[in-house]
C-alpha positions in Angstrom: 116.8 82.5 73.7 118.1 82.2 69.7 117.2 78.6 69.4 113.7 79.4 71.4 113.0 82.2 68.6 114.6 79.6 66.0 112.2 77.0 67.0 109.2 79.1 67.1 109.8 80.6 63.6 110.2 77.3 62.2 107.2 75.8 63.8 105.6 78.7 62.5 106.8 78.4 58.7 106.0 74.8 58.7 102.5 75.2 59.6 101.8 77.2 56.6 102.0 73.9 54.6 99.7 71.7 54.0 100.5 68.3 52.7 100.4 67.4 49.7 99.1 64.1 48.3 98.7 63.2 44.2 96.2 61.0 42.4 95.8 60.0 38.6 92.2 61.1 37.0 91.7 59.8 33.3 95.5 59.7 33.4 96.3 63.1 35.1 98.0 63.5 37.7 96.1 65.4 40.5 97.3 66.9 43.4 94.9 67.9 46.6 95.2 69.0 50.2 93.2 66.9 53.3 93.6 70.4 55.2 92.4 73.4 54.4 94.9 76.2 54.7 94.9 79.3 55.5 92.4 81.9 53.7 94.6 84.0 51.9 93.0 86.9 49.3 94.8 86.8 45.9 92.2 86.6 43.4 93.7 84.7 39.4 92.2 84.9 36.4 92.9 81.6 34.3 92.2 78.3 32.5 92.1 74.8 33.7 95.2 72.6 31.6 97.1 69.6 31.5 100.8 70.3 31.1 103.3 67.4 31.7 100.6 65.3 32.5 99.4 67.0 35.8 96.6 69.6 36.2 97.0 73.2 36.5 95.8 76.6 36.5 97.0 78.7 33.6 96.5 82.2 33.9 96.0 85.1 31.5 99.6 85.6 30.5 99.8 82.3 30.0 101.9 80.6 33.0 101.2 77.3 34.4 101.2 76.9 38.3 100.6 73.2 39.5 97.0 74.0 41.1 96.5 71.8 44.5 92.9 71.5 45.0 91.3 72.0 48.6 89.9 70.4 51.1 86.8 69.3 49.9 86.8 69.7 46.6 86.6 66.4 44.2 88.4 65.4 40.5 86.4 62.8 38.6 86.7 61.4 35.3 83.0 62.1 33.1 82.3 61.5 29.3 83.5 65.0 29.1 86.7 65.0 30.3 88.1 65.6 34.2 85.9 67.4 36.1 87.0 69.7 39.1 84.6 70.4 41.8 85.1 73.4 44.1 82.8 74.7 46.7 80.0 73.2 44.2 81.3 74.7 41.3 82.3 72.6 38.3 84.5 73.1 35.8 86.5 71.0 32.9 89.5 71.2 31.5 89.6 74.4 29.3 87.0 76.6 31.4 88.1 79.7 32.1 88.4 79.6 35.7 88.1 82.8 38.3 89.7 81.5 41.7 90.2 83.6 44.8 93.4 81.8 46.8 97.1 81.8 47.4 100.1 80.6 45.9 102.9 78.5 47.7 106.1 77.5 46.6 105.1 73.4 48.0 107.0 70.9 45.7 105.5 68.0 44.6 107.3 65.4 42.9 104.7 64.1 40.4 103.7 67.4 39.0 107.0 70.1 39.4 106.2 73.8 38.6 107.6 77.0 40.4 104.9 77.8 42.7 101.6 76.2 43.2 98.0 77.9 43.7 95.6 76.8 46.1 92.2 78.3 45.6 90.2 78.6 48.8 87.4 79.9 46.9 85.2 81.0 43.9 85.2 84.2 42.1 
């Protein structure tokens, strides 16, 4: 019966991530998700960056979490810079950014941070 429960609660923690892949932009690293996750309701306040060469989400108080973009969304290199596309949205490097989401403690080794957020939508 313990290693029944033991299975079941690992299965169940591992299907909370995603994986995680990486691609360069311009020179930045990227990282994005094939699978959407689950929809999970933390709404940040922040700023697009690069910070060691990898993108992220800055919030207000100045914090960078590596930011893994969904399923569906797009990074493309433009005259103006990257460009992020989520749920039609775009956004550049700098924008002030208003994602709703979840954050994940996912490693990835091109682009290492403490947690990571995942927005699953637009504020």
């Amino acid at each position: 019966m313990r290693i029944a429960l033991g299975v079941a609660l690992v299965l169940a923690l591992s299907g909370c991530a995603a994986s995680v892949d990486a691609q360069t932009v311009d020179g930045v690293i990227v990282l994005s998700t094939s699978s959407s996750s689950e929809q999970r309701d933390a709404v940040v306040d922040g700023m697009l960056r690069i910070d060691k060469g990898c993108l992220v989400l800055v919030d207000t108080a100045g914090v960078p979490h590596g930011l893994i973009l969904p399923a569906g969304a797009a990074a493309d290199a433009t005259a103006e810079g990257i460009e992020v596309t989520i749920d039609g949205t775009r956004y550049h490097v700098h924008d002030s950014v208003r994602f709703s989401g979840g954050f994940g403690s996912t490693r990835h080794a091109d682009c290492e941070y403490d947690d990571y957020f995942e927005p699953n939508g637009v504020q």
